[in-house]
C-alpha positions as CSV (number, residue, x, y, z in Angstrom):
1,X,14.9,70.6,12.1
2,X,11.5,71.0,11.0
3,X,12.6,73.2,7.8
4,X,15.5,70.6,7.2
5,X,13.0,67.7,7.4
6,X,11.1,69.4,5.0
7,X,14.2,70.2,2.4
8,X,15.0,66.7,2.4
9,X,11.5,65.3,1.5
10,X,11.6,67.8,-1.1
11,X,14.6,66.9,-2.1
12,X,14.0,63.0,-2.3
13,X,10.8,63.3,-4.2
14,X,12.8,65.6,-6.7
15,X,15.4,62.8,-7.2
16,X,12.5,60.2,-7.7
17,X,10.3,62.2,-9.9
18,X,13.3,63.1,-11.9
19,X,14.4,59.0,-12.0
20,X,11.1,58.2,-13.2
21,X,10.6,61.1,-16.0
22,X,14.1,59.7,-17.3
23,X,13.5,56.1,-17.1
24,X,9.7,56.6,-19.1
25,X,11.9,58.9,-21.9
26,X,14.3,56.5,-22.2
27,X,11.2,53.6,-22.2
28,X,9.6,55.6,-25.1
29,X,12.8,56.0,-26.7
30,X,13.4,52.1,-26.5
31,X,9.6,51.1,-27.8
32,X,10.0,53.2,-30.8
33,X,13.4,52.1,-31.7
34,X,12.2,48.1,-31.4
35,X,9.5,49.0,-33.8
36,X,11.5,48.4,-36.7
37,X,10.4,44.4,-36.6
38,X,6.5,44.8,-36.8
39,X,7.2,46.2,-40.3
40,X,7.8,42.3,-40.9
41,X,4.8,41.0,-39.2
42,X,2.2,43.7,-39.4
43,X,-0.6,40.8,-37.8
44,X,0.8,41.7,-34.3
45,X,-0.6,45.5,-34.8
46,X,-3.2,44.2,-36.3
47,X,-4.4,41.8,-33.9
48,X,-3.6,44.5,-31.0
49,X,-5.5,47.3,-32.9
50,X,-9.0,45.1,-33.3
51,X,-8.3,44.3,-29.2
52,X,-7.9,47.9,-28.3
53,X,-10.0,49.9,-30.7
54,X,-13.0,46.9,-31.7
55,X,-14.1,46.6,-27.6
56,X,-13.5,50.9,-26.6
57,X,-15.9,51.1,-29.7
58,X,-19.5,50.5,-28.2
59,X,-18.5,53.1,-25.3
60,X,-17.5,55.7,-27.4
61,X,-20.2,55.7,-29.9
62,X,-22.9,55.5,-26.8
63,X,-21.1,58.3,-25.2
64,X,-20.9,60.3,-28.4
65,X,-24.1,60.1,-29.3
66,X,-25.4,61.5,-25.7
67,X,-22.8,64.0,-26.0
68,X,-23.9,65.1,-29.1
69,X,-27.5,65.2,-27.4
70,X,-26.8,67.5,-24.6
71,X,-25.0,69.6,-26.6
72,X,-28.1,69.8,-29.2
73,X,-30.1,70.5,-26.4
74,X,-28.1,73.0,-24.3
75,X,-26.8,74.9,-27.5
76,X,-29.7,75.7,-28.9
77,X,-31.4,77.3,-25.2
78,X,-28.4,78.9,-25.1
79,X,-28.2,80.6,-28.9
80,X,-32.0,80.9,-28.6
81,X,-31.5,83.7,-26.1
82,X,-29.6,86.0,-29.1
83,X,-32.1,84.6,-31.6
84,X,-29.1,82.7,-33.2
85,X,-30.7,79.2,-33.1
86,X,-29.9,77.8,-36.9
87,X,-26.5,78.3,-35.9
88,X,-26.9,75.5,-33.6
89,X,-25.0,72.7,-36.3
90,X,-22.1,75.0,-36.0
91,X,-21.8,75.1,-32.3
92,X,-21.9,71.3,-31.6
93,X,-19.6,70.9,-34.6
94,X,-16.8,72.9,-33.5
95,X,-17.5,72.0,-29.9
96,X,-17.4,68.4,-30.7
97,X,-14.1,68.5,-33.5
98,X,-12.0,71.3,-31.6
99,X,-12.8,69.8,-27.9
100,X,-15.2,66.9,-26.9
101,X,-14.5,64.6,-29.5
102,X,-10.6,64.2,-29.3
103,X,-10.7,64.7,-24.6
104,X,-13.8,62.9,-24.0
105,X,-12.3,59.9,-26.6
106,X,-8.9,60.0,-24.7
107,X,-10.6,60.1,-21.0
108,X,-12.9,57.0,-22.2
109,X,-10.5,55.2,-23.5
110,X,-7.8,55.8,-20.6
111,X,-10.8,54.0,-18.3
112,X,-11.6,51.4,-21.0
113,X,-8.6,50.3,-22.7
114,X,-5.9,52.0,-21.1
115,X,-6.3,49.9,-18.0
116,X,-6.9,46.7,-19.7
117,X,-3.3,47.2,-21.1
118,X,-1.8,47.9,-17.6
119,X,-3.6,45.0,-16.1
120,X,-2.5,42.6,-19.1
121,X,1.0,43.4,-18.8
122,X,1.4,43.6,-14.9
123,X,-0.2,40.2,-15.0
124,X,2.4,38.9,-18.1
125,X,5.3,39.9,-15.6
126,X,3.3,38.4,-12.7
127,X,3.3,35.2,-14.2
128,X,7.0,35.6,-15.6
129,X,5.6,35.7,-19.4
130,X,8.2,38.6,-20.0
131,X,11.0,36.7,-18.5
132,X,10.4,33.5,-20.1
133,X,10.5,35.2,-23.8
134,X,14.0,36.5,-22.8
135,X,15.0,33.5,-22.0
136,X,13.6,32.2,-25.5
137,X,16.0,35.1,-26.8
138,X,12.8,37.1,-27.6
139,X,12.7,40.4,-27.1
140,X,9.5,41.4,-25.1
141,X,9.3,45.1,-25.6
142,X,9.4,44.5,-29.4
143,X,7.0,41.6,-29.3
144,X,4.5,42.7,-26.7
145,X,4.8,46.6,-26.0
146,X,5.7,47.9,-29.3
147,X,2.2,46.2,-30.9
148,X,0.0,47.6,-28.1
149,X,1.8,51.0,-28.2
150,X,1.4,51.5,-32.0
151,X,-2.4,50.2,-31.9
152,X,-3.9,52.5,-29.2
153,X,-1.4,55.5,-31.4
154,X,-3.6,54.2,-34.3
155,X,-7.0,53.9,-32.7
156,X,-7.4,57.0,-31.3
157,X,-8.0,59.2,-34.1
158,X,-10.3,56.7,-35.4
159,X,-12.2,56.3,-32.8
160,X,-12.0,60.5,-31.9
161,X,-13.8,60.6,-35.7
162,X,-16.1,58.1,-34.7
163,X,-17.4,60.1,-31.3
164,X,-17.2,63.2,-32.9
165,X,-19.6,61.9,-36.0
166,X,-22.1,60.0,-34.3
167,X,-22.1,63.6,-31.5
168,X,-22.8,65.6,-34.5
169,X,-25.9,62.9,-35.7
170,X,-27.0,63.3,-31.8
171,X,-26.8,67.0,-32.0
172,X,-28.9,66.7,-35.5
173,X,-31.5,64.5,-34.0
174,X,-32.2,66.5,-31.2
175,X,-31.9,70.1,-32.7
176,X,-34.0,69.4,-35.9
177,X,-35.8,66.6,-35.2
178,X,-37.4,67.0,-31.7
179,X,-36.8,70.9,-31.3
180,X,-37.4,72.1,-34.9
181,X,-34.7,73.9,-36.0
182,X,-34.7,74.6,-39.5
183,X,-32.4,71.5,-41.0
184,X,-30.8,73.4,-44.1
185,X,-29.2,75.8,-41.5
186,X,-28.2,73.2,-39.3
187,X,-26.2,71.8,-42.2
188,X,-25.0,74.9,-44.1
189,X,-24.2,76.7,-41.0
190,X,-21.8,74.1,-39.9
191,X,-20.7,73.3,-43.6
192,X,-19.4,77.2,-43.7
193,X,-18.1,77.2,-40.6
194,X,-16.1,74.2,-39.7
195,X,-12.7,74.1,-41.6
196,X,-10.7,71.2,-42.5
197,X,-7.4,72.1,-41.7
198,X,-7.7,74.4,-38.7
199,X,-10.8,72.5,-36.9
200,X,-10.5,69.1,-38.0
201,X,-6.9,68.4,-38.7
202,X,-6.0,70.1,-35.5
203,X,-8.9,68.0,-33.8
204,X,-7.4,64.8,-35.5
205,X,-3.7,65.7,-34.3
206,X,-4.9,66.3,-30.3
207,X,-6.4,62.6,-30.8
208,X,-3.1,61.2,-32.5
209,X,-1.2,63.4,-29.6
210,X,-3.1,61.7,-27.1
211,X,-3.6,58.0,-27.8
212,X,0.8,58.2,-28.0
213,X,0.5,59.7,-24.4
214,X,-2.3,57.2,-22.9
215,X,-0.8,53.8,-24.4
216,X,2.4,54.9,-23.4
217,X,1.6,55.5,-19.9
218,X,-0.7,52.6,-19.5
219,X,2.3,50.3,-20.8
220,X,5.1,51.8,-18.7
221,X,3.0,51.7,-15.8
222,X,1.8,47.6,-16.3
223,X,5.7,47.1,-17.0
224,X,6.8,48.9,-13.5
225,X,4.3,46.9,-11.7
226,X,5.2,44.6,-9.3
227,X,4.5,40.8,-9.7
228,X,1.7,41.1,-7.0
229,X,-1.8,41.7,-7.0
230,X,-1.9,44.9,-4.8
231,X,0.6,46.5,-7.2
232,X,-0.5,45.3,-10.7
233,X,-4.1,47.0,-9.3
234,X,-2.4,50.3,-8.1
235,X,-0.9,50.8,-11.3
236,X,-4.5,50.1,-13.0
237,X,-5.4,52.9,-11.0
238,X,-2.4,55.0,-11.7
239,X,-3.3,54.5,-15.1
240,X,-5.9,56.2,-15.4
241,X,-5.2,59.0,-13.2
242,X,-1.9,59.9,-14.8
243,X,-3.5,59.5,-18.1
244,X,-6.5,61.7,-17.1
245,X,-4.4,64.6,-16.0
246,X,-2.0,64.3,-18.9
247,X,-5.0,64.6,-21.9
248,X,-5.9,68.0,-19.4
249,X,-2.4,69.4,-19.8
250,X,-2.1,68.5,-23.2
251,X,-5.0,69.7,-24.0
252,X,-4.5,73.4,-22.9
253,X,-1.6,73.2,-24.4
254,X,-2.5,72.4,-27.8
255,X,-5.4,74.3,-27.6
256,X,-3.2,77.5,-26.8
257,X,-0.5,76.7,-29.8
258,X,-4.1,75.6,-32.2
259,X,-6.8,78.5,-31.7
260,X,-5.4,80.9,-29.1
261,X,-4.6,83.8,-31.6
Protein backbone atom coordinates (compact mmCIF):
# COMPACT_ATOMS: atom_id res chain seq x y z
CA UNK A 1 0.00 0.00 0.00
CA UNK A 2 2.79 2.02 1.14
CA UNK A 3 4.57 1.84 -2.49
CA UNK A 4 1.09 2.53 -4.19
CA UNK A 5 0.52 5.56 -1.86
CA UNK A 6 3.72 6.65 -2.88
CA UNK A 7 3.03 6.19 -6.98
CA UNK A 8 0.10 8.05 -6.63
CA UNK A 9 1.54 11.17 -4.97
CA UNK A 10 4.05 11.04 -7.55
CA UNK A 11 1.80 10.65 -9.95
CA UNK A 12 -0.57 13.74 -8.87
CA UNK A 13 2.29 16.14 -8.49
CA UNK A 14 3.43 15.04 -12.10
CA UNK A 15 -0.15 15.95 -13.48
CA UNK A 16 0.06 19.37 -11.54
CA UNK A 17 3.48 20.38 -12.34
CA UNK A 18 2.80 19.42 -15.85
CA UNK A 19 -0.77 21.67 -15.75
CA UNK A 20 1.14 24.46 -14.49
CA UNK A 21 4.34 24.43 -16.96
CA UNK A 22 1.50 24.38 -19.72
CA UNK A 23 -0.71 26.95 -18.49
CA UNK A 24 2.67 29.56 -17.81
CA UNK A 25 3.67 28.55 -21.78
CA UNK A 26 0.58 29.17 -22.95
CA UNK A 27 0.42 32.62 -20.46
CA UNK A 28 3.79 33.68 -22.19
CA UNK A 29 2.46 32.81 -25.41
CA UNK A 30 -0.71 35.01 -24.77
CA UNK A 31 1.37 38.20 -23.19
CA UNK A 32 3.48 38.32 -26.19
CA UNK A 33 0.82 37.94 -28.79
CA UNK A 34 -1.35 41.00 -26.95
CA UNK A 35 1.75 43.06 -27.31
CA UNK A 36 0.89 44.16 -30.57
CA UNK A 37 -1.27 47.29 -28.98
CA UNK A 38 1.53 49.04 -26.92
CA UNK A 39 3.13 49.76 -30.36
CA UNK A 40 0.17 52.43 -30.25
CA UNK A 41 0.61 53.80 -26.92
CA UNK A 42 4.19 53.31 -26.05
CA UNK A 43 3.49 55.68 -22.55
CA UNK A 44 2.20 52.47 -20.83
CA UNK A 45 5.91 50.84 -21.22
CA UNK A 46 7.13 53.82 -20.49
CA UNK A 47 5.52 54.65 -17.45
CA UNK A 48 6.05 50.80 -16.24
CA UNK A 49 9.78 50.98 -17.20
CA UNK A 50 10.60 54.30 -14.92
CA UNK A 51 8.36 52.18 -12.05
CA UNK A 52 10.37 49.11 -12.31
CA UNK A 53 13.86 50.11 -13.46
CA UNK A 54 13.89 54.13 -11.74
CA UNK A 55 13.16 52.54 -7.86
CA UNK A 56 15.59 48.84 -8.35
CA UNK A 57 18.20 51.60 -9.38
CA UNK A 58 19.64 52.92 -5.89
CA UNK A 59 19.96 49.04 -4.81
CA UNK A 60 21.73 47.97 -7.61
CA UNK A 61 24.18 50.70 -7.91
CA UNK A 62 24.83 50.40 -3.80
CA UNK A 63 25.27 46.73 -4.34
CA UNK A 64 27.48 47.16 -7.34
CA UNK A 65 29.65 49.35 -6.00
CA UNK A 66 30.38 46.96 -2.78
CA UNK A 67 30.63 44.21 -5.13
CA UNK A 68 33.01 45.78 -7.10
CA UNK A 69 34.92 46.45 -3.68
CA UNK A 70 35.26 42.98 -2.39
CA UNK A 71 36.18 41.86 -5.54
CA UNK A 72 39.07 44.73 -5.71
CA UNK A 73 40.04 43.61 -2.41
CA UNK A 74 39.90 39.77 -2.60
CA UNK A 75 41.36 39.76 -6.23
CA UNK A 76 44.18 41.36 -5.72
CA UNK A 77 45.29 39.03 -2.26
CA UNK A 78 44.54 36.42 -4.32
CA UNK A 79 46.77 37.37 -7.72
CA UNK A 80 49.29 38.88 -5.24
CA UNK A 81 50.22 35.32 -4.26
CA UNK A 82 51.50 34.59 -8.20
CA UNK A 83 52.88 38.10 -8.33
CA UNK A 84 50.08 38.87 -10.93
CA UNK A 85 48.58 41.89 -9.20
CA UNK A 86 48.26 44.61 -12.21
CA UNK A 87 46.14 42.07 -13.63
CA UNK A 88 43.69 42.85 -10.96
CA UNK A 89 41.25 45.31 -13.64
CA UNK A 90 40.98 42.22 -15.61
CA UNK A 91 39.77 39.85 -13.02
CA UNK A 92 36.89 42.11 -11.62
CA UNK A 93 36.09 42.95 -15.22
CA UNK A 94 35.36 39.62 -16.41
CA UNK A 95 34.14 38.58 -13.08
CA UNK A 96 31.72 41.33 -13.02
CA UNK A 97 30.57 41.26 -17.12
CA UNK A 98 30.54 37.30 -17.52
CA UNK A 99 28.99 36.65 -13.89
CA UNK A 100 28.15 39.18 -11.05
CA UNK A 101 26.85 41.81 -12.94
CA UNK A 102 23.96 40.07 -15.03
CA UNK A 103 22.99 37.11 -11.47
CA UNK A 104 23.50 39.45 -8.78
CA UNK A 105 21.24 42.21 -11.02
CA UNK A 106 18.59 39.44 -11.66
CA UNK A 107 18.60 38.10 -7.74
CA UNK A 108 18.18 41.98 -6.63
CA UNK A 109 15.76 42.78 -8.77
CA UNK A 110 13.62 39.42 -8.22
CA UNK A 111 13.60 40.72 -4.35
CA UNK A 112 13.01 44.42 -5.28
CA UNK A 113 10.87 44.66 -8.15
CA UNK A 114 9.81 41.31 -8.96
CA UNK A 115 7.74 41.13 -5.80
CA UNK A 116 6.36 44.52 -6.15
CA UNK A 117 4.77 43.27 -9.43
CA UNK A 118 3.32 40.08 -7.83
CA UNK A 119 1.90 41.98 -4.95
CA UNK A 120 0.40 44.79 -7.39
CA UNK A 121 -1.33 42.36 -9.44
CA UNK A 122 -2.58 39.94 -6.75
CA UNK A 123 -4.01 42.97 -5.11
CA UNK A 124 -5.66 44.33 -8.76
CA UNK A 125 -7.51 40.84 -8.86
CA UNK A 126 -8.18 41.15 -5.05
CA UNK A 127 -10.01 44.20 -5.46
CA UNK A 128 -11.62 42.88 -8.92
CA UNK A 129 -9.57 45.72 -11.00
CA UNK A 130 -8.94 42.88 -13.66
CA UNK A 131 -12.53 41.95 -13.79
CA UNK A 132 -13.95 45.21 -13.93
CA UNK A 133 -11.66 46.16 -17.22
CA UNK A 134 -13.29 42.99 -18.84
CA UNK A 135 -16.39 44.10 -18.20
CA UNK A 136 -15.29 47.65 -19.78
CA UNK A 137 -14.38 45.24 -22.78
CA UNK A 138 -10.70 45.95 -21.97
CA UNK A 139 -8.48 43.48 -22.21
CA UNK A 140 -6.27 43.22 -19.01
CA UNK A 141 -3.44 41.14 -20.02
CA UNK A 142 -2.70 43.68 -22.91
CA UNK A 143 -3.33 46.72 -20.77
CA UNK A 144 -1.71 45.65 -17.51
CA UNK A 145 0.74 42.54 -17.98
CA UNK A 146 1.97 43.11 -21.35
CA UNK A 147 3.44 46.81 -20.07
CA UNK A 148 5.07 45.35 -16.87
CA UNK A 149 6.36 42.30 -18.81
CA UNK A 150 8.13 44.28 -21.59
CA UNK A 151 9.58 46.92 -18.98
CA UNK A 152 11.36 44.57 -16.45
CA UNK A 153 12.55 42.68 -20.29
CA UNK A 154 13.90 46.19 -20.99
CA UNK A 155 15.36 47.16 -17.61
CA UNK A 156 17.42 44.50 -16.94
CA UNK A 157 20.19 44.88 -19.29
CA UNK A 158 20.25 48.42 -18.25
CA UNK A 159 20.41 48.14 -15.09
CA UNK A 160 23.08 44.71 -15.43
CA UNK A 161 25.41 47.63 -17.26
CA UNK A 162 24.73 49.84 -14.57
CA UNK A 163 25.97 47.20 -11.61
CA UNK A 164 28.54 45.98 -13.64
CA UNK A 165 30.08 49.74 -14.33
CA UNK A 166 29.76 51.22 -11.06
CA UNK A 167 31.53 47.21 -9.70
CA UNK A 168 34.34 47.99 -12.04
CA UNK A 169 34.70 51.96 -10.46
CA UNK A 170 34.49 49.98 -6.93
CA UNK A 171 37.11 47.55 -7.97
CA UNK A 172 39.26 50.75 -9.37
CA UNK A 173 38.90 52.57 -6.14
CA UNK A 174 39.89 50.02 -4.01
CA UNK A 175 42.81 48.31 -6.13
CA UNK A 176 44.54 51.62 -7.24
CA UNK A 177 43.42 53.95 -4.94
CA UNK A 178 43.74 52.44 -1.39
CA UNK A 179 46.04 49.34 -2.22
CA UNK A 180 48.33 50.91 -4.91
CA UNK A 181 48.20 49.01 -7.86
CA UNK A 182 49.73 50.57 -10.69
CA UNK A 183 46.51 52.34 -12.47
CA UNK A 184 47.74 52.04 -16.28
CA UNK A 185 47.65 48.21 -15.75
CA UNK A 186 44.59 48.21 -14.13
CA UNK A 187 43.12 49.81 -17.20
CA UNK A 188 45.19 48.28 -20.06
CA UNK A 189 45.03 44.88 -18.58
CA UNK A 190 41.35 44.89 -18.59
CA UNK A 191 41.13 46.99 -21.93
CA UNK A 192 43.11 43.79 -23.70
CA UNK A 193 41.34 41.41 -22.01
CA UNK A 194 37.68 41.96 -21.93
CA UNK A 195 36.02 41.42 -25.41
CA UNK A 196 32.99 42.92 -26.61
CA UNK A 197 31.23 40.29 -28.23
CA UNK A 198 32.16 37.16 -26.23
CA UNK A 199 32.30 38.95 -22.61
CA UNK A 200 30.02 41.74 -22.86
CA UNK A 201 27.37 40.86 -25.47
CA UNK A 202 27.08 37.44 -23.83
CA UNK A 203 26.97 39.33 -20.38
CA UNK A 204 24.23 41.65 -21.82
CA UNK A 205 22.15 38.60 -23.42
CA UNK A 206 22.14 36.46 -19.73
CA UNK A 207 20.58 39.98 -18.42
CA UNK A 208 18.02 40.21 -21.38
CA UNK A 209 17.52 36.28 -20.74
CA UNK A 210 16.77 36.88 -17.31
CA UNK A 211 14.68 39.99 -16.82
CA UNK A 212 12.10 37.85 -19.61
CA UNK A 213 12.24 34.98 -17.01
CA UNK A 214 11.84 37.10 -13.67
CA UNK A 215 8.93 39.49 -14.93
CA UNK A 216 7.32 36.66 -16.34
CA UNK A 217 7.21 34.62 -13.30
CA UNK A 218 6.51 37.46 -11.02
CA UNK A 219 3.38 38.32 -13.31
CA UNK A 220 2.01 34.78 -13.63
CA UNK A 221 2.41 34.21 -10.11
CA UNK A 222 0.42 37.86 -8.91
CA UNK A 223 -2.22 36.69 -11.75
CA UNK A 224 -2.65 32.90 -10.07
CA UNK A 225 -3.00 34.46 -6.73
CA UNK A 226 -5.95 34.22 -4.99
CA UNK A 227 -8.07 37.32 -4.04
CA UNK A 228 -6.93 36.93 -0.28
CA UNK A 229 -4.23 38.26 1.66
CA UNK A 230 -2.56 34.86 2.72
CA UNK A 231 -2.29 33.98 -1.02
CA UNK A 232 -1.43 37.31 -2.75
CA UNK A 233 1.70 37.06 0.10
CA UNK A 234 2.56 33.34 -0.72
CA UNK A 235 2.88 34.15 -4.14
CA UNK A 236 5.20 37.32 -3.11
CA UNK A 237 7.19 34.79 -1.69
CA UNK A 238 6.94 32.25 -4.48
CA UNK A 239 8.22 34.95 -6.46
CA UNK A 240 11.21 35.26 -5.46
CA UNK A 241 12.08 31.78 -4.86
CA UNK A 242 11.08 30.48 -8.26
CA UNK A 243 12.81 33.39 -9.73
CA UNK A 244 15.93 32.86 -7.59
CA UNK A 245 16.37 29.33 -8.68
CA UNK A 246 15.49 30.01 -12.25
CA UNK A 247 18.50 32.94 -12.78
CA UNK A 248 20.77 29.65 -11.08
CA UNK A 249 19.69 27.24 -13.80
CA UNK A 250 19.83 29.59 -16.45
CA UNK A 251 22.82 30.70 -15.58
CA UNK A 252 24.78 27.33 -15.83
CA UNK A 253 23.15 26.96 -18.68
CA UNK A 254 24.21 29.87 -20.60
CA UNK A 255 27.34 29.81 -19.12
CA UNK A 256 28.02 26.24 -20.50
CA UNK A 257 26.59 27.14 -24.26
CA UNK A 258 28.80 30.92 -23.68
CA UNK A 259 32.49 30.05 -22.33
CA UNK A 260 32.53 26.35 -21.67
CA UNK A 261 34.79 25.34 -24.70
Amino acid sequence: MMALDFLAALGGWLRRSTENLGFAMRAFVIIVRASGGLLRRPGLVVEQLYFIGNYSLVIIAVSGLFVGMVLGLQGYYTLNQFGSEQSLGLLVALSLTRELGPVVTALLFAGRAGTSLTTEIGLMKAGEQLSAMEMMAVNPIERVLAPRFWAGVIAMPLLGTIFTAVGILGGYLVGVQLIGVDEGSFWSQMRSGVDVWKDIANGVLKSLVFGTAVTFIALLQGYQAQPTPEDVAGATTRTVVISSLMVWWLDFMMTAIMFVK
